[in-house]
VODREN-518874 format. One record per residue (C-alpha): residue in one letter; chain; x, y negated, z negated. Coordinates in steps of 0.2 Angstrom, whole numbers, plus 5000, padded with zeros to 4 digits. Layout:
<pt A; A; <X; Y; Z>>,
...
This chain:
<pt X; A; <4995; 4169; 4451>>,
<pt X; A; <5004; 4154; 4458>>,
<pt X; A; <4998; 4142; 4442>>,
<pt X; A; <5006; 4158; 4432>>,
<pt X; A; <5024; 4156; 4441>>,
<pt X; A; <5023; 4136; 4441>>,
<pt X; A; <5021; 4139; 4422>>,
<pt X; A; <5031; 4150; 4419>>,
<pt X; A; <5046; 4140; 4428>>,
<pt X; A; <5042; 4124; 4418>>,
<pt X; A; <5043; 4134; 4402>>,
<pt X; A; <5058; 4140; 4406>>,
<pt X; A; <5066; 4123; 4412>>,
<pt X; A; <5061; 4115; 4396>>,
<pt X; A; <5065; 4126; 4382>>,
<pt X; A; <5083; 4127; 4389>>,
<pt X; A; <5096; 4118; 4379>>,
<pt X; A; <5102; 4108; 4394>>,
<pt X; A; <5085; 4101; 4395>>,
<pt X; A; <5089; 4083; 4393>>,
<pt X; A; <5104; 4082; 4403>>,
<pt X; A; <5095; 4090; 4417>>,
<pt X; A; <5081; 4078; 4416>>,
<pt X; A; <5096; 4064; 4417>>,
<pt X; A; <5100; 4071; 4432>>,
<pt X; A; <5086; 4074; 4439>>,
<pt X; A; <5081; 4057; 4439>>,
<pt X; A; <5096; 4050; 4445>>,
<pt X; A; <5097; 4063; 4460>>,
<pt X; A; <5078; 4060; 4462>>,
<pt X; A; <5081; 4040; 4464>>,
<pt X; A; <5096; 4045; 4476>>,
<pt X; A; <5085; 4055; 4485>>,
<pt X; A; <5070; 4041; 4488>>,
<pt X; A; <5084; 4029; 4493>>,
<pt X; A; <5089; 4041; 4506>>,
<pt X; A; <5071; 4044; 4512>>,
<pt X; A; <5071; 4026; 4512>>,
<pt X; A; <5085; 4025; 4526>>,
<pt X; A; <5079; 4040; 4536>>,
<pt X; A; <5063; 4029; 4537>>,
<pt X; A; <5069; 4015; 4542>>,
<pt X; A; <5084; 4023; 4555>>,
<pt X; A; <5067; 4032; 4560>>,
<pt X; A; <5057; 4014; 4563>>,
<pt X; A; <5074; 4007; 4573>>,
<pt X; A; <5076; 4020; 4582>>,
<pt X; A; <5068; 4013; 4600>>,
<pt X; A; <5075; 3998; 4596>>,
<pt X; A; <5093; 4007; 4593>>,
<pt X; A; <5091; 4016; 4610>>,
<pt X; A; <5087; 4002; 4621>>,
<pt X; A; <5100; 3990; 4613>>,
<pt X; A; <5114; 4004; 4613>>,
<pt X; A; <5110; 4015; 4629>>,
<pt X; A; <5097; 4005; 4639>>,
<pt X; A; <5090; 4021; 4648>>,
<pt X; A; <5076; 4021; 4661>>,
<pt X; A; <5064; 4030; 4649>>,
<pt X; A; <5067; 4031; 4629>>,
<pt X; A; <5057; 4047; 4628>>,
<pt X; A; <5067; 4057; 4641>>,
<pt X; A; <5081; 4050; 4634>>,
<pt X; A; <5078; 4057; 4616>>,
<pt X; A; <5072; 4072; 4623>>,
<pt X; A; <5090; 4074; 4631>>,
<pt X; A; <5100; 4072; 4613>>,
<pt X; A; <5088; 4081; 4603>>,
<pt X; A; <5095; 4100; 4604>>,
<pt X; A; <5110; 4088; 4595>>,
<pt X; A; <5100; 4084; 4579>>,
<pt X; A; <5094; 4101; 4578>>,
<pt X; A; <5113; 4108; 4578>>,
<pt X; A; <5115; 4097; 4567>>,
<pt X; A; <5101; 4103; 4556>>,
<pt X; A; <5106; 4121; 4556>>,
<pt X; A; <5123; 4115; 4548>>,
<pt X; A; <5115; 4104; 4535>>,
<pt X; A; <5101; 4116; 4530>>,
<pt X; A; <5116; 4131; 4530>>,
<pt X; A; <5125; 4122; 4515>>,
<pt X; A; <5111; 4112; 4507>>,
<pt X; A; <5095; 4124; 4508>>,
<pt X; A; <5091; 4135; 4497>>,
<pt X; A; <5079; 4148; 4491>>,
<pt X; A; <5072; 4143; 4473>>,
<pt X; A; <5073; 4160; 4466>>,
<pt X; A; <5068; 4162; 4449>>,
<pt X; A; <5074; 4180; 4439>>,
<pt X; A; <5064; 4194; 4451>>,
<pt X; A; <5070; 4207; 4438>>,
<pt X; A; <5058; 4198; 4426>>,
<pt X; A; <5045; 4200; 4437>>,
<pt X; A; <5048; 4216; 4449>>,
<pt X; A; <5043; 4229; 4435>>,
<pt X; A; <5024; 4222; 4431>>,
<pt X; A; <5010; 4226; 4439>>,
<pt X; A; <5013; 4212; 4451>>,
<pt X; A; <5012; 4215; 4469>>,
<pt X; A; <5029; 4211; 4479>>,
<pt X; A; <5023; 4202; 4494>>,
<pt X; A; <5013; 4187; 4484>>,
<pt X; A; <5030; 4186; 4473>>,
<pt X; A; <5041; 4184; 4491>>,
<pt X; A; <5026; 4172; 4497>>,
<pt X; A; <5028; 4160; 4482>>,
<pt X; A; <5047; 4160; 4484>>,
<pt X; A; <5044; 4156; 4504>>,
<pt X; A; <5031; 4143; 4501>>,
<pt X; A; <5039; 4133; 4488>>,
<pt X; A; <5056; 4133; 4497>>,
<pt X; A; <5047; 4124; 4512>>,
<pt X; A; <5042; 4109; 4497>>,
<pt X; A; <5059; 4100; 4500>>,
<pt X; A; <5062; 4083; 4504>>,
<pt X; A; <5072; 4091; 4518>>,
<pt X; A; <5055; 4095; 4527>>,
<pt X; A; <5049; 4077; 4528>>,
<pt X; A; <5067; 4071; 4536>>,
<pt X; A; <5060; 4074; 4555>>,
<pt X; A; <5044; 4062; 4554>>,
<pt X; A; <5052; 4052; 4544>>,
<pt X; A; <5066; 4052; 4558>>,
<pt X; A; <5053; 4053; 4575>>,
<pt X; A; <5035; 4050; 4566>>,
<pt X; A; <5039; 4031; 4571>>,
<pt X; A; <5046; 4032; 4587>>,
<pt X; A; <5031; 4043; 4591>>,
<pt X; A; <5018; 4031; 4585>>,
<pt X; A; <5029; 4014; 4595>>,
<pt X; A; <5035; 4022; 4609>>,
<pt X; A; <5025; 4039; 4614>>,
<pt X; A; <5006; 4033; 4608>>,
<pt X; A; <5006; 4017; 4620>>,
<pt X; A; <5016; 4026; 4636>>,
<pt X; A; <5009; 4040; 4638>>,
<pt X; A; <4994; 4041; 4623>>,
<pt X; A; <4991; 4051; 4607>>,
<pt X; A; <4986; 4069; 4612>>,
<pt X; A; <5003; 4068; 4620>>,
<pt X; A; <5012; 4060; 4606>>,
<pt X; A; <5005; 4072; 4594>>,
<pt X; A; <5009; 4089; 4606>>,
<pt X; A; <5027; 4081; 4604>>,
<pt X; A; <5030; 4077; 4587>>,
<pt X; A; <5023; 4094; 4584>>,
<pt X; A; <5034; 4102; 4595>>,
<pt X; A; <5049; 4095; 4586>>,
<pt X; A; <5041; 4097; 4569>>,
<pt X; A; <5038; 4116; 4571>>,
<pt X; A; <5057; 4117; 4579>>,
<pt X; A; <5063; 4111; 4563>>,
<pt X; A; <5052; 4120; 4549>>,
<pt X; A; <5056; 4137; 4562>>,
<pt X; A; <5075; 4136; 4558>>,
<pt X; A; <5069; 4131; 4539>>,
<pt X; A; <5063; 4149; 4541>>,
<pt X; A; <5077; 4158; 4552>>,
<pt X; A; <5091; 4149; 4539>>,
<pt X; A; <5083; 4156; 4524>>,
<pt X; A; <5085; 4173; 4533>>,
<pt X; A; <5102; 4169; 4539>>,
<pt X; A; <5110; 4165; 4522>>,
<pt X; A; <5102; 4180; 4515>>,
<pt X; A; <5107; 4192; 4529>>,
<pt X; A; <5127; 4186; 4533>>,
<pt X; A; <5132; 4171; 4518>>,
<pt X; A; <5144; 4182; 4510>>,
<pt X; A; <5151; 4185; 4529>>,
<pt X; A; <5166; 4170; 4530>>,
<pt X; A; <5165; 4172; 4551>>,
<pt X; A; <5148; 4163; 4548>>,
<pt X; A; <5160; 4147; 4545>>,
<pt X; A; <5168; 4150; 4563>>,
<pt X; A; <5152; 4152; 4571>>,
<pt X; A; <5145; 4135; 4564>>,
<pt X; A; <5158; 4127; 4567>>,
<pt X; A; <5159; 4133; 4586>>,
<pt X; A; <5143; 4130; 4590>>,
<pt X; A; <5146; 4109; 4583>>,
<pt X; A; <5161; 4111; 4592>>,
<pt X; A; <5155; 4117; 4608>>,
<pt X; A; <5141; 4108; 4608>>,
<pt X; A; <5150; 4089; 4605>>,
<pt X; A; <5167; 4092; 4613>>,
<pt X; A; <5156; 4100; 4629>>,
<pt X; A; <5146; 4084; 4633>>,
<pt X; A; <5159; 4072; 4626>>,
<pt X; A; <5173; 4080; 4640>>,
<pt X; A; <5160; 4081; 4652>>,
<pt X; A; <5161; 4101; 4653>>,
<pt X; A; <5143; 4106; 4651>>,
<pt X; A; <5127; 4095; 4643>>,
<pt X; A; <5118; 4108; 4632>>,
<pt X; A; <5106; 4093; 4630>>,
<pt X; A; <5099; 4092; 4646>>,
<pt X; A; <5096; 4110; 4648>>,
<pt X; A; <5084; 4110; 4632>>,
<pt X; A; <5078; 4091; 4639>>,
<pt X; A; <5066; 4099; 4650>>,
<pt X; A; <5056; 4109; 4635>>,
<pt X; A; <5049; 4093; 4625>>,
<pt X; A; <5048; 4083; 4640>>,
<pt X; A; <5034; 4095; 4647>>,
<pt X; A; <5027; 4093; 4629>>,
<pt X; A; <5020; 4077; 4635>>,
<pt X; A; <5011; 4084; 4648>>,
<pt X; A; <5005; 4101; 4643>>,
<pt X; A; <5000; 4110; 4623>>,
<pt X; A; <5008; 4125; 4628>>,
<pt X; A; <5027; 4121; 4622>>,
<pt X; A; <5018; 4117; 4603>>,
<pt X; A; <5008; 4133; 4605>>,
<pt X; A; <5023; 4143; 4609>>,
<pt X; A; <5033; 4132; 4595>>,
<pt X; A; <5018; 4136; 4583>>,
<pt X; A; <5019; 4156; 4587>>,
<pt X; A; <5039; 4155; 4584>>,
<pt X; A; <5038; 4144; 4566>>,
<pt X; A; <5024; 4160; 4561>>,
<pt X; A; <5035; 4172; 4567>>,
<pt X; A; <5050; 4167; 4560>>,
<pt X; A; <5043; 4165; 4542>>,
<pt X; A; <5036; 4184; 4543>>,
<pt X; A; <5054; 4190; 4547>>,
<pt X; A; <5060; 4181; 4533>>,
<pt X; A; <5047; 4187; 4520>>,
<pt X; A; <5050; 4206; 4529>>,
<pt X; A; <5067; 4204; 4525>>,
<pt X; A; <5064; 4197; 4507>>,
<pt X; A; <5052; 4211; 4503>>,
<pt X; A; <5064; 4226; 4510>>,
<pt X; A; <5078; 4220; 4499>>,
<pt X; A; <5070; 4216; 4484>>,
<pt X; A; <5071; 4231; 4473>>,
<pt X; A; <5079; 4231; 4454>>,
<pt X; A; <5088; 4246; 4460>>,
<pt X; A; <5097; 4236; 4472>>,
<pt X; A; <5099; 4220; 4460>>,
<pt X; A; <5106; 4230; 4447>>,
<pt X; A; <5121; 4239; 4456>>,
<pt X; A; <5121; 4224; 4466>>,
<pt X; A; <5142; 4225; 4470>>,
<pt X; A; <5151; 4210; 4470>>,
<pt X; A; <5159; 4202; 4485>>,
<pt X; A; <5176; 4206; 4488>>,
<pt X; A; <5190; 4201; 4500>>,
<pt X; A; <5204; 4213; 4503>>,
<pt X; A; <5222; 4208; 4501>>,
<pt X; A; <5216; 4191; 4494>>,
<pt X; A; <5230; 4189; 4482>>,
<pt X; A; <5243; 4177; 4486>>,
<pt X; A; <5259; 4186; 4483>>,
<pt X; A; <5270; 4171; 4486>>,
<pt X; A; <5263; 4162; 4471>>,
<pt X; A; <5270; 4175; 4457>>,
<pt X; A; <5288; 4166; 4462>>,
<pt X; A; <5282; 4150; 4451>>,
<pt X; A; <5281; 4163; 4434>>,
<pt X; A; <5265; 4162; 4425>>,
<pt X; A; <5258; 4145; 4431>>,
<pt X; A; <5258; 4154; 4448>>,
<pt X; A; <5251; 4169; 4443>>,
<pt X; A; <5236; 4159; 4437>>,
<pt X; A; <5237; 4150; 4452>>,
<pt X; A; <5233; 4167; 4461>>,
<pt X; A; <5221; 4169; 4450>>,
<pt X; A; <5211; 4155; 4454>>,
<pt X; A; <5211; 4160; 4472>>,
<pt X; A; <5204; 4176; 4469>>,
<pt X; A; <5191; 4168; 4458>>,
<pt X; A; <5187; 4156; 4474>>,
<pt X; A; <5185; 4170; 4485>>,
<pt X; A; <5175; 4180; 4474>>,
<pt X; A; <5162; 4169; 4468>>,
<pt X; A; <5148; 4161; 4477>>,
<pt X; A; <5147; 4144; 4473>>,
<pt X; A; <5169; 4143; 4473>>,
<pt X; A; <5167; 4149; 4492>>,
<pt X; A; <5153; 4136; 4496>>,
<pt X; A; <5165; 4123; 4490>>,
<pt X; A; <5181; 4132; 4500>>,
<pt X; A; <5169; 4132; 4516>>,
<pt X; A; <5163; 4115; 4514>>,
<pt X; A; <5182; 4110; 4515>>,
<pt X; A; <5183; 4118; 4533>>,
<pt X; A; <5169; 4107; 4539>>,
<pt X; A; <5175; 4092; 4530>>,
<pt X; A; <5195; 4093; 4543>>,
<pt X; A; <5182; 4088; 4555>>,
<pt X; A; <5178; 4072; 4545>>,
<pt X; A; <5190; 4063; 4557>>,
<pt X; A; <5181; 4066; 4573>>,
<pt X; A; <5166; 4053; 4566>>,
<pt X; A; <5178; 4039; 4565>>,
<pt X; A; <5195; 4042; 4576>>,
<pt X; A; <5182; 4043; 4593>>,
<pt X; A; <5173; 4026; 4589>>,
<pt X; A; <5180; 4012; 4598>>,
<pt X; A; <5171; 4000; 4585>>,
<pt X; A; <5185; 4007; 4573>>,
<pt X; A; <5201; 4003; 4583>>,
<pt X; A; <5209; 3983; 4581>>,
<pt X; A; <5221; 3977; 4595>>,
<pt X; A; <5234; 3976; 4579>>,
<pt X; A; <5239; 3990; 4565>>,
<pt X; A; <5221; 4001; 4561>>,
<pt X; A; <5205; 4000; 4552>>,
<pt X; A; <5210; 4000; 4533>>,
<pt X; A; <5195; 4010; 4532>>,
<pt X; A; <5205; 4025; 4540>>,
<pt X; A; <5215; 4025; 4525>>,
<pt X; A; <5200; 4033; 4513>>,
<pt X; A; <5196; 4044; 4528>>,
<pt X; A; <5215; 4051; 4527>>,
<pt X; A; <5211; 4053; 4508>>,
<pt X; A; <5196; 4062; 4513>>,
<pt X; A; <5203; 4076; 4525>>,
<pt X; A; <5220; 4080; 4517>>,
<pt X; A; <5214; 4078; 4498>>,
<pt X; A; <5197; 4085; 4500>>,
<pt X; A; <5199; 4102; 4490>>,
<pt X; A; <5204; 4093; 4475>>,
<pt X; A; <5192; 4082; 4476>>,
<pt X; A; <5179; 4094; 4477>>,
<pt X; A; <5184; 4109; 4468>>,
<pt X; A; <5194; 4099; 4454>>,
<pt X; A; <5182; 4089; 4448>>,
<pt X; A; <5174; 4103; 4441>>,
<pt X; A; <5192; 4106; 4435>>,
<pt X; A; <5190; 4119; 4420>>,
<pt X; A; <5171; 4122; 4421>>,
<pt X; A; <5176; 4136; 4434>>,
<pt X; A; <5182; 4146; 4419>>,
<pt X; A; <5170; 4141; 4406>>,
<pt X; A; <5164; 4160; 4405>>,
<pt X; A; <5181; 4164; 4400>>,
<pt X; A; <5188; 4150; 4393>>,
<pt X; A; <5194; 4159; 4377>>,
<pt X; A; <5203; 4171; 4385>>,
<pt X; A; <5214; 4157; 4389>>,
<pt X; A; <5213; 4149; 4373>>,
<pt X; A; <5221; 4160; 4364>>,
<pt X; A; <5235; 4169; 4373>>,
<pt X; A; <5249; 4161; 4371>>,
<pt X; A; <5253; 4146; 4383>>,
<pt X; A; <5239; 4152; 4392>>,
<pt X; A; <5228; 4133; 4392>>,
<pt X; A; <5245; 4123; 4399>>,
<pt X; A; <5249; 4140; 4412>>,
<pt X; A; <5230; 4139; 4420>>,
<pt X; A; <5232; 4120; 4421>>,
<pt X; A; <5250; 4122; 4429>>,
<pt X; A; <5242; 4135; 4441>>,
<pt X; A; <5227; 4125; 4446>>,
<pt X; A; <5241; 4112; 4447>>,
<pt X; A; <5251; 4122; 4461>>,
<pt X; A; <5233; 4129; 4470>>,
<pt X; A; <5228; 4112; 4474>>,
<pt X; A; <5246; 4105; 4480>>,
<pt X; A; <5247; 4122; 4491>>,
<pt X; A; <5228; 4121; 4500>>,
<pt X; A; <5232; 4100; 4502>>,
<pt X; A; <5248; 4106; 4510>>,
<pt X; A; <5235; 4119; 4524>>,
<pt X; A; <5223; 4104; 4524>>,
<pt X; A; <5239; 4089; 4530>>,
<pt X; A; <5244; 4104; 4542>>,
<pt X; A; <5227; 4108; 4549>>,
<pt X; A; <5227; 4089; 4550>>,
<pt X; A; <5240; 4085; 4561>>,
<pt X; A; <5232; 4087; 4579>>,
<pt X; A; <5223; 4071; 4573>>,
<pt X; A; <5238; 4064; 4580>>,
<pt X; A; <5231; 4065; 4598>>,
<pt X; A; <5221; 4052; 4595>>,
<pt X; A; <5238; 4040; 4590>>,
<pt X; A; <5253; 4041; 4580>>,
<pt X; A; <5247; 4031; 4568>>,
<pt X; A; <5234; 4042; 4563>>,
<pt X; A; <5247; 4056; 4557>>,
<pt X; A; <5256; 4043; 4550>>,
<pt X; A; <5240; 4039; 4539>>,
<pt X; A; <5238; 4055; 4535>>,
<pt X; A; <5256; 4058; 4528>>,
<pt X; A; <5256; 4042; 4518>>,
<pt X; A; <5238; 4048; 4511>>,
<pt X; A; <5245; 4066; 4508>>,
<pt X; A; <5260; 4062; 4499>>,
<pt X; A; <5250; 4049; 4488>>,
<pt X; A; <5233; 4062; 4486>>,
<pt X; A; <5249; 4075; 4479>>,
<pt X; A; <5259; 4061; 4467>>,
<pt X; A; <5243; 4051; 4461>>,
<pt X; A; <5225; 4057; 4466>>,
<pt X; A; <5229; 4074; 4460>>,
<pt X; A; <5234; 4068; 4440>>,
<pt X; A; <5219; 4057; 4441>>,
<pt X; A; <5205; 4071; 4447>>,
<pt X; A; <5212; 4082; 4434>>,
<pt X; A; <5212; 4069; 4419>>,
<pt X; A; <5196; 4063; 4422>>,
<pt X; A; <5187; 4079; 4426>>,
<pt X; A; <5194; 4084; 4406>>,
<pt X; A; <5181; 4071; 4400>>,
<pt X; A; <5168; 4084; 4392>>,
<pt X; A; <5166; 4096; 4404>>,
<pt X; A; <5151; 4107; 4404>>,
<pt X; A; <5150; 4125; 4408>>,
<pt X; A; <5142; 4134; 4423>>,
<pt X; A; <5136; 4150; 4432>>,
<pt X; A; <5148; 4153; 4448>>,
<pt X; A; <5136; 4163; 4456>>,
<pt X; A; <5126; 4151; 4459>>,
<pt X; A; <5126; 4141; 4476>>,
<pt X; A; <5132; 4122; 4476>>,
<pt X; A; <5120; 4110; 4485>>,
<pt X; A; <5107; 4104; 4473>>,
<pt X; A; <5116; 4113; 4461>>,
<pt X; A; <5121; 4102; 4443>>,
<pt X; A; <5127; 4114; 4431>>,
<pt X; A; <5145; 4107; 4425>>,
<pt X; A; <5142; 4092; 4430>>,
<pt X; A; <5142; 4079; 4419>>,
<pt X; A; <5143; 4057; 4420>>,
<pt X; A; <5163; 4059; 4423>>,
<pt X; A; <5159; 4067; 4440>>,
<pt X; A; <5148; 4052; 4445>>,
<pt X; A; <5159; 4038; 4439>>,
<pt X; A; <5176; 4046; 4445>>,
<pt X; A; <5172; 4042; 4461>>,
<pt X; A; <5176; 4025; 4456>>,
<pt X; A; <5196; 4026; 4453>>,
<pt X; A; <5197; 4039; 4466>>,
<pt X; A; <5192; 4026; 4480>>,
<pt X; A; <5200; 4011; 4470>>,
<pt X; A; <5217; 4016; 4470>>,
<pt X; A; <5225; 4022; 4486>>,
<pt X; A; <5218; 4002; 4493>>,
<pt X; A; <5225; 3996; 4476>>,
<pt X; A; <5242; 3999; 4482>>,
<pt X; A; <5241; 3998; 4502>>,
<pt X; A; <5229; 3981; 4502>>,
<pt X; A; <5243; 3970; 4494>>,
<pt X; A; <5257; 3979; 4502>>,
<pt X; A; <5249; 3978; 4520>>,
<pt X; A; <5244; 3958; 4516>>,
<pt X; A; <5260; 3953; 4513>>,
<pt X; A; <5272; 3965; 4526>>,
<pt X; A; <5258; 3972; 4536>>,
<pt X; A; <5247; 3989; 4538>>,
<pt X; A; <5262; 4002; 4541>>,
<pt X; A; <5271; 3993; 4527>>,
<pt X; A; <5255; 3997; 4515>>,
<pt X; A; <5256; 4015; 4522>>,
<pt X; A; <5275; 4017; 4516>>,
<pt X; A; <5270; 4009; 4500>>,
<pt X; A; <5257; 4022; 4499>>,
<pt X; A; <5270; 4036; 4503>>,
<pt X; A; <5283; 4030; 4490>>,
<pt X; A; <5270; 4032; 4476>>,
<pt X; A; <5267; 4046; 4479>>,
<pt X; A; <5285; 4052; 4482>>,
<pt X; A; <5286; 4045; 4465>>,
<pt X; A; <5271; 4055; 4457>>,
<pt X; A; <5279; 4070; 4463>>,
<pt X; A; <5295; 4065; 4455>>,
<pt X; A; <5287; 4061; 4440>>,
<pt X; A; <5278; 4079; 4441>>,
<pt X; A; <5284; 4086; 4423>>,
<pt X; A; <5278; 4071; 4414>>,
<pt X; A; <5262; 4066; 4422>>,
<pt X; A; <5256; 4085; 4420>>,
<pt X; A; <5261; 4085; 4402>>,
<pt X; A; <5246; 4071; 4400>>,
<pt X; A; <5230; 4083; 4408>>,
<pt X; A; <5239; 4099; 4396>>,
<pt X; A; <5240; 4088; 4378>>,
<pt X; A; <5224; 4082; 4382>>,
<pt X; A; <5217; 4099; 4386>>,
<pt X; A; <5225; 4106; 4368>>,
<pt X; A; <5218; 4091; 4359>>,
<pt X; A; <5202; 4094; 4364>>,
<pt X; A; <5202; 4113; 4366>>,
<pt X; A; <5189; 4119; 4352>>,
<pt X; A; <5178; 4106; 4356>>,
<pt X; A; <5180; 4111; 4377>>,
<pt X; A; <5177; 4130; 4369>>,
<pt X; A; <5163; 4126; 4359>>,
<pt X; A; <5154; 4115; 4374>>,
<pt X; A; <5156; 4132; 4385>>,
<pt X; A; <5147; 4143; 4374>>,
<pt X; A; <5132; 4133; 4376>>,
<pt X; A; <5118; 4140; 4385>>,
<pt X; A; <5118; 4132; 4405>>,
């Protein structure tokens, strides 16, 4: 049975007409992926070596034991955003005479083969064999390694369950978000050391089996509630009056004082809220203000004159970070109804003006949300002006310009991590400029009159841009009705 779903999911893969570009892809994401195995591997081999050199505790074991609980918030973050369940079409399968429970097995099975499985021995299978084996031997070392490796694939389990249970609930957001908030901002104030609490459980791992028995029995039954809960809701009754996910009083009345460009604009933002893979780009946004809290704490970052030029891209990141996301995907978001557009009049130029206005508005909420950066220095919300104003006169002409280089069309209700359709080589390579050209114009300005001189050059060119609004637009709309059959005809094409 599972050689009949493997072959049936490689004949679908290869007879699609997007076959090559997703080989492309694939490859390039595949090498990305080995390079980044590569450096988990070798953070993992440096990690004693890191500990003792940066923190120099009594006993490197204990001390690990103490921070763990932090890697595994952060692992229900990542694995909330990035994993996935590889569902392939259950209507196509529901109806035979196949039974349902060794469909959800194959489902559940398959999502554990992820590289995201391997990222805790490739993180702690080294410190366990240079610092655990010698001190305190290897049934030890391997109780513990266990201990964590079970902890990890149980949330693999409980996430899968999560998602599927409350992903369409946006009070999810809020409670991640607490939870890293509590848990970071709790021991870095000195308020409470949720890491010491937990310490004590992979501690008596070395001593005793019991914790990976306990471990083992939690990972078993967290997989059979998530398989329970697959198999309870996976009827075609339920898939085919599946109701979409709505969110009252999302329009924004406000926008329909800019005519049809902000009509569109509201639009859009219902088209956000209502699809799966708009709101995963919308939520990643949220996480993403926090951005800051990596670099603005670290006293490596601070100089005793002006600031660390790399807080410029930093500022880019926080106040622009919408349009880099969501707009470089700029008109494949409509690709299923691209032609609706395409032949109302001034419809194309009015959904480009409107995306124009949603992404000026949301940078506007993102500078906002911004501001209590400024607790850590004024020149931090000084940074974060000068990068607002430029990512609103330049960055925004510059997404949208290169995001209309073929774009390709998708399926918005498809989640976003790991997920490829619409993008094409522009996405890759307009990284490039997007990087380049805020430290083209602060660079020379901060060499010659220093940084905060670099910072109201950055500012100017953007007042500038926003000046230069009407005419800087008009380039993204004739390029758009230039290449509009072409763009319509690309759409149509099978994803």
């Amino acid at each position: 049975m599972i050689n009949l779903f493997v072959q049936l999911e490689f004949l679908k893969r290869i007879r699609s007409t997007s076959f090559a570009r997703s080989i492309a892809i694939g490859i390039f994401i595949g090498l990305l992926g080995i390079l980044l195995m590569t450096y988990l591997l070798l953070l993992g081999v440096g990690l004693k070596y890191i500990i003792e050199t940066i923190f120099a505790p009594v006993s490197n074991t204990v001390f690990l034991n103490s921070y763990l609980v932090y890697y595994f918030i952060i692992e229900i973050i990542f694995r909330y955003f990035i994993q996935q369940l590889p569902v392939f079409s259950l209507e196509s399968f529901l109806h035979l005479p196949i039974p349902k429970s060794r469909i959800i097995h194959y489902l559940l099975v398959s999502s554990f083969v992820s590289p995201l499985t391997l990222i805790p021995i490739l993180l702690f299978g080294p410190f366990t064999i240079m610092e655990i084996v010698p001190n305190y031997g290897t049934t030890a070392a391997l109780v513990w390694l266990g201990s964590v490796l079970f902890t990890s694939w149980s949330i693999h389990w409980v996430m899968l369950w999560f998602k599927q249970r409350f992903e369409d609930s946006l009070s999810v957001v809020f409670v991640l978000a607490g939870i890293m908030l509590l848990g970071s901002g709790g021991a870095y104030w000195g308020w409470f050391d949720i890491g010491a609490f937990f310490e004590p459980v992979f501690t008596f791992a070395l001593e005793h089996a019991v914790p990976v028995v306990l471990l083992a029995v939690v990972m078993v039954c967290s997989y059979f509630l998530c398989f329970a809960y697959y198999r309870q809701n996976a009827y075609l009754e339920d898939l085919a009056e599946e109701e979409p996910f709505q969110i009252q009083g999302s329009s924004l009345g406000f926008l329909s004082r800019f005519g049809l460009a902000g009509e569109m604009a509201d639009l859009e933002w219902k088209l956000i809220l209502r699809h799966k893979k708009s709101r995963t780009y919308l939520t990643l946004c949220v996480f993403f203000l926090l951005y800051g809290l990596i670099f603005y704490v670290n006293p490596a970052y601070y100089q005793d004159e002006g600031f660390s030029y790399l807080f410029i891209f930093v500022g880019m990141f926080i106040t622009g970070i919408f349009m880099l996301q969501y707009g470089q995907l700029f008109l494949s978001w409509n690709s299923a109804f691209f032609d609706f557009f395409l032949h109302q009049p001034k419809g194309l130029e009015s959904l480009i003006r409107g995306k124009y206005l949603l992404f000026a508005g949301i940078s506007c909420i993102c500078f906002l949300l911004s501001v209590p950066y400024a607790y850590f220095g004024w020149e931090i919300l000084w940074i974060h002006l000068a990068t607002f104003l430029f990512n609103l006169g330049v960055t925004i002409h510059l997404v949208i310009y290169l995001a209309l280089w073929k774009p390709k069309p998708m399926d918005l209700n498809k989640g976003a991590m790991f997920n490829y359709e619409g993008v094409g080589i522009a996405q890759f390579l307009m990284i490039i400029p997007m990087v380049l050209a805020p430290y083209l114009i602060f660079v020379p300005a901060a060499y010659f009159g220093g940084d905060y001189l670099g910072l109201v050059a950055l500012g100017v060119c953007g007042i500038l841009g926003i000046l230069a609004f009407p005419k800087l637009s008009h380039i993204s709309i004739k390029k758009t009705l230039a290449n509009r059959y072409e763009i319509s005809s690309s759409f149509r094409q099978e994803v």
